[in-house]
C-alpha positions in Angstrom: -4.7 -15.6 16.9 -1.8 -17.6 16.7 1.8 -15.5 15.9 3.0 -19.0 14.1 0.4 -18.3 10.9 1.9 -20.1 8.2 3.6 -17.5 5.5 5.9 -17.2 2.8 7.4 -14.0 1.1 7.7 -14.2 -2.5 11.0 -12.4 -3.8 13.2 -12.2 -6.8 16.4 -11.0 -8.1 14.8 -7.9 -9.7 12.2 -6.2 -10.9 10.0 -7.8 -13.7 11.1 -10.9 -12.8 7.2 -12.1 -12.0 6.6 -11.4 -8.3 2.8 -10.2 -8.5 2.2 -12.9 -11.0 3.4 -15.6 -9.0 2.1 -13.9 -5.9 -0.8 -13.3 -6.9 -2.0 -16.6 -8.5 -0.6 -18.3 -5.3 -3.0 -16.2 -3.3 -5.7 -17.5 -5.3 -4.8 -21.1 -6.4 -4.8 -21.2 -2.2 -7.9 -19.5 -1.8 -9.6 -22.0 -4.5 -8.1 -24.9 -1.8 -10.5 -23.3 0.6 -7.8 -21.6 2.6 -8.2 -18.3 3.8 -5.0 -16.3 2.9 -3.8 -13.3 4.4 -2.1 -11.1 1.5 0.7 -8.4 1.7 2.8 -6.1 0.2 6.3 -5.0 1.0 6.8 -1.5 0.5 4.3 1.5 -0.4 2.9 -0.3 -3.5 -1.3 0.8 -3.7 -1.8 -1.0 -6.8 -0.7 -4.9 -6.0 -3.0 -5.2 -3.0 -6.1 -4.3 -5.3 -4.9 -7.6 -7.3 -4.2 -9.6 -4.2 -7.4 -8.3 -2.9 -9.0 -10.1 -6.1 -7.5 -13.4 -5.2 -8.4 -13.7 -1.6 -11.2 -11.9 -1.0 -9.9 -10.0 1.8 -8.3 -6.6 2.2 -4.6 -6.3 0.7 -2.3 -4.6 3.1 1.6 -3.8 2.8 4.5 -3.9 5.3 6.9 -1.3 5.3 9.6 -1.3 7.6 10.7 2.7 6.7 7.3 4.5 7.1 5.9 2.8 10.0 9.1 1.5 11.7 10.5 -2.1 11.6 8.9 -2.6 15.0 5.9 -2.5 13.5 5.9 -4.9 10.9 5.1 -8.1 13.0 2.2 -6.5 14.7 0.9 -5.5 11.4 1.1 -8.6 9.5 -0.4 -10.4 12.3 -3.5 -8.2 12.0 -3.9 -8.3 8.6 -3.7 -11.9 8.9 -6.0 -12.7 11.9 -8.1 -15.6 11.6 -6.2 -16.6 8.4 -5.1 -20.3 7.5 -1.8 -18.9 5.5 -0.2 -15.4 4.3 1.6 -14.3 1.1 4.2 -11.5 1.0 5.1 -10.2 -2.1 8.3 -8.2 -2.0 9.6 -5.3 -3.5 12.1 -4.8 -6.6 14.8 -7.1 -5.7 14.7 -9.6 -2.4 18.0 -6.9 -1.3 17.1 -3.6 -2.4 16.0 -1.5 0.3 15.7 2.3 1.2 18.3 4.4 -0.5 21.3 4.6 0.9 19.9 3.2 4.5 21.2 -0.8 3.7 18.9 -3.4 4.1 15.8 -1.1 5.6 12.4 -1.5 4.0 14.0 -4.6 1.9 12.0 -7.7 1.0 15.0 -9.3 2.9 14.5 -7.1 6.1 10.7 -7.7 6.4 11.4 -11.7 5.6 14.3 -11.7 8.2 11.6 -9.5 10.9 8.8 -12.1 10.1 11.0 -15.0 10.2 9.6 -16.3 6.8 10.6 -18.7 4.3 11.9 -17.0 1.0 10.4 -18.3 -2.7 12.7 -16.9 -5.3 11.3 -16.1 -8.7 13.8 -16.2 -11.2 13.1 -14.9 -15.1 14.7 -18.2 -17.1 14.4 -16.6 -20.3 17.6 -15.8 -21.2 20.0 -18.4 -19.1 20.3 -22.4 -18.2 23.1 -23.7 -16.2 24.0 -19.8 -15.1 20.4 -20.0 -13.1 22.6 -21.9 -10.7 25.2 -19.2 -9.5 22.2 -16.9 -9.3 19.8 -18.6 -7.5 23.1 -19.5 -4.7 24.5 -16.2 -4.7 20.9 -15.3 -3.6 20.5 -17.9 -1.1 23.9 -17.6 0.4 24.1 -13.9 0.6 22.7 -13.4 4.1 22.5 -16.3 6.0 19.6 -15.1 8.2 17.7 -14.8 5.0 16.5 -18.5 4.4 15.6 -19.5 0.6 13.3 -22.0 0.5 12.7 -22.8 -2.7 12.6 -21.3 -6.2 9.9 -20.6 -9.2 11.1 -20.7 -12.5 9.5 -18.5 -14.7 9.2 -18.0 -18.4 10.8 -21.2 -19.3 10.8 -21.8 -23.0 10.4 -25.5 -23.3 10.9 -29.1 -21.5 14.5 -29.3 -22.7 15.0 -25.8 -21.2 13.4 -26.9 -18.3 15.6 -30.1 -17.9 18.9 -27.8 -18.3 17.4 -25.4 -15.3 16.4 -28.6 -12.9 19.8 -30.1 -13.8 21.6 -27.0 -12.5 19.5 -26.2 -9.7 20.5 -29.8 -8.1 23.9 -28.2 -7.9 22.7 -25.1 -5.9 21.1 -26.6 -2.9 17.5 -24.7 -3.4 14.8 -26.8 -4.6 12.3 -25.8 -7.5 9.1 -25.6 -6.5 7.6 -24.3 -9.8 7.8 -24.1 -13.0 6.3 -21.6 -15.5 5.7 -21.4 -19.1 5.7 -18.1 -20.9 2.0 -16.8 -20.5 0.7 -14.0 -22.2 -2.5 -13.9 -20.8 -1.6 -13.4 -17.3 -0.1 -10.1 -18.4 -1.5 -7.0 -16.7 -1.3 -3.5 -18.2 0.9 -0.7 -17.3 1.4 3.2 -17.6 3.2 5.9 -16.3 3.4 4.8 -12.7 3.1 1.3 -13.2 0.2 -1.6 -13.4 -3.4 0.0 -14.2 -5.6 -0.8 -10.7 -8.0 -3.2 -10.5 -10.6 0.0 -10.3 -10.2 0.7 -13.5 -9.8 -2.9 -15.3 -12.4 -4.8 -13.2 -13.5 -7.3 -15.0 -10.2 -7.9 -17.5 -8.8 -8.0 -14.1 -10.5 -10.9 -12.1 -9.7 -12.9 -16.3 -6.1 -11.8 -15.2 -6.2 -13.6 -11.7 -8.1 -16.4 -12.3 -5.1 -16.8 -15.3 -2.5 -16.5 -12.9 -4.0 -19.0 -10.7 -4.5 -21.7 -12.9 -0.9 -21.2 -14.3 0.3 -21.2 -11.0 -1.6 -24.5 -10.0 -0.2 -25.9 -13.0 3.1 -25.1 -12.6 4.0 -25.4 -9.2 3.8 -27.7 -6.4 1.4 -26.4 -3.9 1.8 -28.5 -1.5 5.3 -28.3 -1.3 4.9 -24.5 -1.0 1.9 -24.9 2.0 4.7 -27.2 4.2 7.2 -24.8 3.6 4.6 -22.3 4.8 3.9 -24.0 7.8 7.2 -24.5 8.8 7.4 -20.9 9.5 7.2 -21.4 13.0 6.0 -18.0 15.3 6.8 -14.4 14.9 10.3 -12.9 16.4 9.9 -10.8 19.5 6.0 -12.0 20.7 4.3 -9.7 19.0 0.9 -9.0 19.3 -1.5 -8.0 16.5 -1.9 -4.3 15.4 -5.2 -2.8 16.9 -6.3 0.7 16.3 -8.4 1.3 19.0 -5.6 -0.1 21.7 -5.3 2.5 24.4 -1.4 1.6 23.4 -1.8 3.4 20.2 -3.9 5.6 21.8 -2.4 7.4 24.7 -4.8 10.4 24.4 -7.9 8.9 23.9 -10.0 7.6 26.7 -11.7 4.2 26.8 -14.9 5.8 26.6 -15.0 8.1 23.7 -13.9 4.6 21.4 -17.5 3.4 22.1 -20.3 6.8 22.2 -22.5 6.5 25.1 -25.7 4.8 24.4 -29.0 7.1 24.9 -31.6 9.0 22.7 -29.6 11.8 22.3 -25.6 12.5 21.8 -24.3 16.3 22.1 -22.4 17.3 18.9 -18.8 16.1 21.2 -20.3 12.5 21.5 -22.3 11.8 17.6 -19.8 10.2 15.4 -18.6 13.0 12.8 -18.8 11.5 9.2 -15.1 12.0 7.8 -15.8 11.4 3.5 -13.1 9.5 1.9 -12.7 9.7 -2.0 -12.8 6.8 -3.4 -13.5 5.0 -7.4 -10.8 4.9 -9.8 -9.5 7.8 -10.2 -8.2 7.7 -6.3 -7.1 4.1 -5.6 -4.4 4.5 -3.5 -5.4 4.0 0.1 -4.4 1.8 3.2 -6.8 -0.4 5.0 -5.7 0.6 8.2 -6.5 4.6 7.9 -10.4 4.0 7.4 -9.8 2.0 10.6 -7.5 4.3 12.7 -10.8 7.1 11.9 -13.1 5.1 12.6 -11.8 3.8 15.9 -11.1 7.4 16.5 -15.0 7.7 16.6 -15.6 8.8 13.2 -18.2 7.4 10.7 -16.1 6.6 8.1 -18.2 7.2 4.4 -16.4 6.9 0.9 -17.4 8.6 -2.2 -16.8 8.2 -5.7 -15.4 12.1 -7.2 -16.2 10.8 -10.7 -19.8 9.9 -10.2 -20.9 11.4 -6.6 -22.3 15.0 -7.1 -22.5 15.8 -3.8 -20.3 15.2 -0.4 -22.5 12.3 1.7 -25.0 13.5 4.2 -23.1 15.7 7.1 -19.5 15.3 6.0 -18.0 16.9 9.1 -14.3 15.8 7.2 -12.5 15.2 4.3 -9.6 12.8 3.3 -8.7 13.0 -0.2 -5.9 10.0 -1.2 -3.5 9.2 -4.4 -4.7 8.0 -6.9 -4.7 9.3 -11.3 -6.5 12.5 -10.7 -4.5 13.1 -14.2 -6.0 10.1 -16.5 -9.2 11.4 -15.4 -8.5 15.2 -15.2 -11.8 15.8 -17.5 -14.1 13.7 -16.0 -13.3 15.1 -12.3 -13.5 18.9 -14.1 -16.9 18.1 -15.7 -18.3 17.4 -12.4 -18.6 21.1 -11.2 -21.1 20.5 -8.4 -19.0 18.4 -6.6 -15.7 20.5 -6.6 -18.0 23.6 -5.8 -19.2 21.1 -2.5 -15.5 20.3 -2.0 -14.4 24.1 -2.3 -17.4 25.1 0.2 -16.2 22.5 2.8 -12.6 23.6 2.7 -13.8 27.5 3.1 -15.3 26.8 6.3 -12.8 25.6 8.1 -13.4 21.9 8.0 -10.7 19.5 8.3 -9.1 18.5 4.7 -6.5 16.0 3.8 -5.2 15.4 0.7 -2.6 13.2 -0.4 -0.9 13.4 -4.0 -3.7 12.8 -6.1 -6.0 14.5 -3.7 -3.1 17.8 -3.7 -3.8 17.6 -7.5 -7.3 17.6 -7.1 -7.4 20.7 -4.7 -5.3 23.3 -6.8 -6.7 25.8 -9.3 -6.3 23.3 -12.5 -4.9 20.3 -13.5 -3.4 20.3 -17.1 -5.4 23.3 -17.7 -8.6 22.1 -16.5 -10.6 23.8 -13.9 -10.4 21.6 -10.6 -11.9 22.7 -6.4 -9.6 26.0 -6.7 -9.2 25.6 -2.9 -5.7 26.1 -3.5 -4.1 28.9 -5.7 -1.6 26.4 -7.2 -2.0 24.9 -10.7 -1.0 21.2 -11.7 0.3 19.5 -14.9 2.0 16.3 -16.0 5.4 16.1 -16.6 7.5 13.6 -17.9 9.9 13.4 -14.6 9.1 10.3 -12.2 9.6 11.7 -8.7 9.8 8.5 -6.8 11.4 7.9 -2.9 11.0 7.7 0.4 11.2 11.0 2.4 12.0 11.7 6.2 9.9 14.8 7.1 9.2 17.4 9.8 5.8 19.0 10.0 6.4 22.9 9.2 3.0 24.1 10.6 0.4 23.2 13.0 -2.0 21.6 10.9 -5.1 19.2 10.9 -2.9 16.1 11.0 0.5 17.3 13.3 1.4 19.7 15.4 4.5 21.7 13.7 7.6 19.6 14.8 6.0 16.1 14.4 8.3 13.9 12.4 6.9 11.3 9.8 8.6 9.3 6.9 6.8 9.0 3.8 6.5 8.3 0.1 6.5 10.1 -3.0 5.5 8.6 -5.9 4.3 10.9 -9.1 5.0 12.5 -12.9 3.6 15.6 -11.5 4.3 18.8 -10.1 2.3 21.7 -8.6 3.4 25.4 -8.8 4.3 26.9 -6.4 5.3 23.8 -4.5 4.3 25.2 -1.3 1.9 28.0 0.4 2.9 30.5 3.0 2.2 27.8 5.2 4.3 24.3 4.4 3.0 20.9 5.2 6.3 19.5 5.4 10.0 20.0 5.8 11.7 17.2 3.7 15.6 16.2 4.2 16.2 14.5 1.0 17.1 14.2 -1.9 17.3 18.3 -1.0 16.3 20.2 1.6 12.8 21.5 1.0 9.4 22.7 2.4 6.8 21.6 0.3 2.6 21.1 0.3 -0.3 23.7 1.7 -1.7 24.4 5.4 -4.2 26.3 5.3 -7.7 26.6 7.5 -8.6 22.8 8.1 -6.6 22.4 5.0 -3.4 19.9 5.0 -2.3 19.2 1.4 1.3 17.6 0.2 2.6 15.0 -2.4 3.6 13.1 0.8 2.1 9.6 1.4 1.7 8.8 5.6 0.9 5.5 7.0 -0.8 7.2 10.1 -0.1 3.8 11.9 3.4 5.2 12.4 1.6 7.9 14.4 -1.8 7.4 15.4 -2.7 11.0 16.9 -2.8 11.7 13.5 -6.4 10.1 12.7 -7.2 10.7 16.6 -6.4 14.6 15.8 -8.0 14.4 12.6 -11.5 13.1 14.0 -11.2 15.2 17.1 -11.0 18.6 14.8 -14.0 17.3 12.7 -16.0 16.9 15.8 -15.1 20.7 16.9 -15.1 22.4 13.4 
C-alpha cells in the first residue's frame, strides 16, 4: 500500500464542538461515494470507532501517540488504512490538548503533525459572528507545522448568520468548507462515561449516522474536502504498515510457530489454543489490533457474549475479559450464574485470565451488591467520582501478560472503584497522579483498571498465547 493515502484529521477548539458528528457523517457521506475510508480515533476513545465503524464498514481503530509511542502512530494508521481510497481522523478534546502536563504528546495536533495531515477545524457558531475570525486564526497560526486546511461551521442559526461567519472568515485566511445547521437528530446519547455504544443503540444508531451523513453532504463541500485529502502527500519517516505477525514485533517467536505445521495430528504445543474474548454490550471496549496480536500469536481467537452466552466456547484454553458497563448491566451479568460459575472454574485452574476495567469489575465478589465470578475477594460499586488519565506503570509481579519490571503506559477511564484496590500480588505500580500499586495477580489471573494497547509491547499477547498453550 501506498504511505501517501489521502487523510484528513478532523479537530476543534474543544470539546462538544461536533467532531464525531462531522467525522462521522464524513466517513459515511465518503463511503456512500463508493470510497473505501479508513477511520480513526486519536486518543483511547472505545466508543467513537463503534460509530465510525457504522459509517465505513470497516474496523474503527485509534492512534495514540502516549500508550503505544509516537513512533508508532504512522505504522499504525497505515495498517488500519491498507487498501483504503481515503482516511478520517477524528481528534481528541481540543486540536492542542494533549497528555497532562507532557505538552503536545497524544494531542490531535501531534498525531496530525506525525501523519503530516491536513487539519479541518470544527468550530461551534452558536454563540459568535465576526469573533469566529480571531478563533479560527489563532488556531491556525498557533503552530506553524500544524497546517489548517479548512474549517466546518457548525450550528449556525440562519443564512444571515451564515453570511456574518463567511464574511469574517475571508479575513482569517482559512477557507469554509462546510456549513451546518443546528440538527437535532443527529444527536447521540450520553451517560456517565460518555456517548452510549453502538452495542447497545443498534438500530437508533445506524438512524444517527445515516443523519449525520446526509447533513454532512448537505452542508459541506466534499469535494473540496477529498482534494484537500489528497494533497496529503506520504507519511513522515517511510514508514511501513503495522503487522502483528512481523518477526520485528516478534523477536521471540519463530517463523514457524506463526503458521502450525500441516498434518493429521498437532501435539497440544502446536493446536491453536482458543483464547475467549467477552464481547456484546455490556463489554464494548476493545482494540482491533489485540484479537490480531493473539491470533497471530497462534491462538484461535473466539468471542462470547457474558449477557447471553451460558457457557465459555468449546476448549477455551484463555480468557481476556475488556471494558466495557459491567455496571448498567450489573443484574443481567449476575442472573447468569452458569456462566460466572464457568468463568470462576477457568480462573481456579490456573488458566490464563485478563481483565481489563470492566472485566476487573466482572471478576470481584459483587458489583453494587450483586453476586458476580467471585474469583477475586474484592467487591465493586459505582461512585460518583470520574477517574479519568493516562498512567505510566511498572508491572509489580510476574504475571500472565509481563514479567514484573515490564513498563507500559495506559488509560484509566471509570466511576468505579474496587475494595481493596489491590491483592497481595499488584498488577501494576502507577506513578501518577500518586504513587500506587493497584489490580490482582493471581494464578493465571491478571486483573487492573489499567487499559494496554499490547501493540506497545507485543510479548504481551505472544506471552499470553504461549501460557494458554502450557496451562
Amino acid at each position: 500500500m501506498s504511505a501517501s493515502v489521502p487523510r484528513l484529521v478532523i479537530a476543534a477548539p474543544s470539546s462538544g464542538s461536533g467532531k464525531t458528528t462531522v467525522a462521522t457523517g464524513l466517513m459515511a457521506a465518503f463511503a456512500a461515494r463508493g470510497l473505501a475510508v479508513s477511520a480513526h480515533k486519536v486518543g483511547p476513545d472505545y466508543i467513537d470507532p463503534g460509530y465510525h465503524a457504522l459509517a465505513t464498514g470497516r474496523v474503527g481503530r485509534n492512534l495514540d501517540a502516549y500508550l503505544c509511542g509516537p513512533e508508532l502512530v504512522g505504522p499504525l494508521f497505515l495498517h488500519g488504512a491498507r487498501g483504503c481510497d481515503i482516511a478520517v481522523v477524528e481528534g481528541v478534546m481540543g486540536l492542542y490538548d494533549g497528555a497532562a502536563g507532557e505538552g503536545e504528546l497524544a494531542s490531535t495536533a501531534h498525531v496530525a503533525k506525525l501523519l503530516r495531515a491536513p487539519v479541518v477545524l470544527v468550530v461551534d457558531a452558536s454563540s459568535q459572528s465576526r469573533s469566529v475570525a480571531a478563533l479560527v486564526h489563532g488556531f491556525a497560526s498557533w503552530d506553524p507545522e500544524v497546517r489548517v486546511g479548512g474549517v466546518i461551521l457548525n450550528k449556525v442559526a440562519s443564512d444571515r448568520h451564515e453570511e456574518l461567519l463567511r464574511e469574517a472568515l475571508e479575513q482569517a485566511g482559512v477557507p469554509v468548507l462546510g456549513v451546518l445547521r443546528r440538527a437535532p437528530q443527529v444527536d447521540t446519547p450520553s451517560r456517565h462515561l460518555g456517548l452510549v455504544p453502538v452495542a447497545e443503540r443498534h438500530a437508533a444508531a445506524v438512524e444517527a449516522v445515516a443523519a449525520m451523513a446526509a447533513q454532512v453532504s448537505d452542508g459541506c463541500d466534499l469535494g473540496a474536502l477529498e482534494a484537500l485529502a489528497r494533497a496529503a502527500g506520504a507519511v513522515p519517516g517511510g514508514s511501513a504498515p503495522w503487522a502483528p505477525a512481523s518477526p520485528a514485533h516478534h523477536p521471540t517467536r519463530s517463523d514457524e510457530r506463526l503458521t502450525p505445521p500441516s498434518g493429521p495430528a498437532l501435539s497440544d504445543e502446536q493446536r491453536a489454543p482458543v483464547v475467549a474474548v467477552a464481547g456484546g454490550a455490556a463489554f464494548t471496549f476493545s482494540y482491533a489490533e489485540h484479537t490480531e496480536l493473539l491470533a497471530a500469536a497462534g491462538a484461535e481467537v473466539v468471542t462470547f457474549d457474558p449477557l447471553r452466552d451460558e457457557e465459555l466456547p468449546d476448549g477455551t484454553a484463555g480468557l481476556v475479559i475488556g471494558g466495557g458497563f459491567p455496571e448498567v448491566y450489573a443484574s443481567e451479568l449476575s442472573a447468569n450464574e452458569p456462566l460466572r460459575k464457568a468463568v470462576a472454574e477457568l480462573a481456579e485452574s490456573g488458566a490464563p485470565v485478563a481483565a481489563e476495567c470492566a472485566g476487573l469489575l466482572y471478576l470481584c465478589r459483587e458489583l453494587d451488591g450483586l453476586p458476580m465470578c467471585g474469583v477475586l475477594d474484592a467487591g465493586a460499586r459505582m461512585t460518583e467520582r470520574l477517574t479519568l488519565g493516562y498512567r505510566d506503570a511498572v508491572a509489580v509481579s510476574d504475571s500472565v501478560l509481563a514479567e514484573a519490571g515490564t513498563r507500559m503506559r495506559g488509560h484509566e477511564f471509570h466511576r468505579t472503584v474496587v475494595e481493596p484496590g489491590s491483592g497481595t500480588e499488584p498488577a501494576w505500580g502507577v506513578r501518577s497522579p500518586r504513587p500506587r500499586v493497584e489490580g490482582f495477580v493471581q494464578r493465571g489471573v491478571h486483573a487492573s483498571y489499567l487499559h494496554t494497547h499490547w501493540a506497545s509491547e507485543p510479548g504481551v499477547a505472544h506471552r499470553f498465547v504461549e501460557r494458554c498453550r502450557t496451562s
